[in-house]
C-alpha positions in Angstrom: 0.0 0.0 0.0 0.8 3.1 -1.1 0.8 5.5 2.2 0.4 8.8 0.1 -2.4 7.7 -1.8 -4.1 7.6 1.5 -3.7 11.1 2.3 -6.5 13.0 3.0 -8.9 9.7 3.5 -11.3 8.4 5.8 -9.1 5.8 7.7 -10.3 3.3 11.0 -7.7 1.3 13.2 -9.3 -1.2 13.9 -8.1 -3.4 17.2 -9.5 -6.7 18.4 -8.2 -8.6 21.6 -8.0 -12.1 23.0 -11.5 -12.1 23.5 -12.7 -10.9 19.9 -13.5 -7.8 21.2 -13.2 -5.1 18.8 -12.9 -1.1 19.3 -12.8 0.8 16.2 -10.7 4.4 16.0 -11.4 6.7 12.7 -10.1 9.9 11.6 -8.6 11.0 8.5 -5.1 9.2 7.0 -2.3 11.7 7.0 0.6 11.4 5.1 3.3 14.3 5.1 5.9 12.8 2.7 7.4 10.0 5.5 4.8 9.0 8.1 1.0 8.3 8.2 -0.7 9.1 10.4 -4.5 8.6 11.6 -5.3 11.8 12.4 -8.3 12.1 15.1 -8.8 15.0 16.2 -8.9 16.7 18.4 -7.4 14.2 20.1 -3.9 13.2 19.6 -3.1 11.3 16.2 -2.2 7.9 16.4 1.1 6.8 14.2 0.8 3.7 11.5 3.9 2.3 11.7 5.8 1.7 7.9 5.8 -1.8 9.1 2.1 -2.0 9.3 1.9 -0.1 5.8 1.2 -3.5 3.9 -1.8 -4.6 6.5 -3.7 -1.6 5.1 -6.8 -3.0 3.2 -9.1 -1.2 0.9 -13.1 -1.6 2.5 -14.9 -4.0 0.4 -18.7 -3.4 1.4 -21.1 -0.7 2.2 -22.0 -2.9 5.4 -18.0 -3.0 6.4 -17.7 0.7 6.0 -20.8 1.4 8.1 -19.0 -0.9 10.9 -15.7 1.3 10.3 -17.2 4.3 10.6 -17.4 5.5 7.2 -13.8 4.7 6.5 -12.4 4.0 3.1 -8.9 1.8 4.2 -8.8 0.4 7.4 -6.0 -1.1 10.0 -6.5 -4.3 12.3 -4.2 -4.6 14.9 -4.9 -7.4 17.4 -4.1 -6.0 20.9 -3.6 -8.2 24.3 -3.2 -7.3 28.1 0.2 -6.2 30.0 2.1 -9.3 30.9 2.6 -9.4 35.1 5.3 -7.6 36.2 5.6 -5.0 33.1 5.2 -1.6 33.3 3.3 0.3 31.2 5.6 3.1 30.6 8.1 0.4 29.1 5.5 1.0 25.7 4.8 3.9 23.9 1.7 5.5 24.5 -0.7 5.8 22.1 -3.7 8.0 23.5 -6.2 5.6 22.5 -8.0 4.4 25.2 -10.2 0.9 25.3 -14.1 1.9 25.1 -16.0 0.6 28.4 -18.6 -1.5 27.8 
């Protein structure tokens, strides 16, 4: 994928955990020449990684896009809980926060 034909594009990260739970983030793809970001705001944008660049998937359906919030690419990233004994300031932060449910 091609991170500056996203630029400018309804975009959704899209993260699922062990549980198949799913929280979906949207905003508007970024791209300023070396790094994409989804850009949400006002709250902080959140940075896709080059090495996440080839996960990016075009949405296929109407019905997907209403799920993703309108976007036209989308992300997943499977997520999973702190191991015991780690810190979370050993990771990088990433301002998006779980939905409670």
């Amino acid at each position: 994928m091609n991170p500056a034909e996203l630029d400018g594009k309804p975009f959704t990260l899209w993260l699922t955990d062990e549980g198949k739970e799913s929280a979906v983030f949207s905003g508007i793809a970024r791209w300023n020449g070396s790094k994409l970001v989804l850009d949400r705001s006002p709250k902080p944008p959140f940075e896709i990684r080059s090495e996440w660049h080839e996960r990016i998937q075009p949405v296929a359906t109407e019905e997907t896009r209403k799920i993703l919030l309108g976007a036209d690419h989308f992300l997943r990233l499977w997520v999973g809980s702190l191991l015991n004994g780690v810190v979370p300031t050993d990771y990088e932060q990433t301002g998006l926060r779980w939905p409670k449910g």
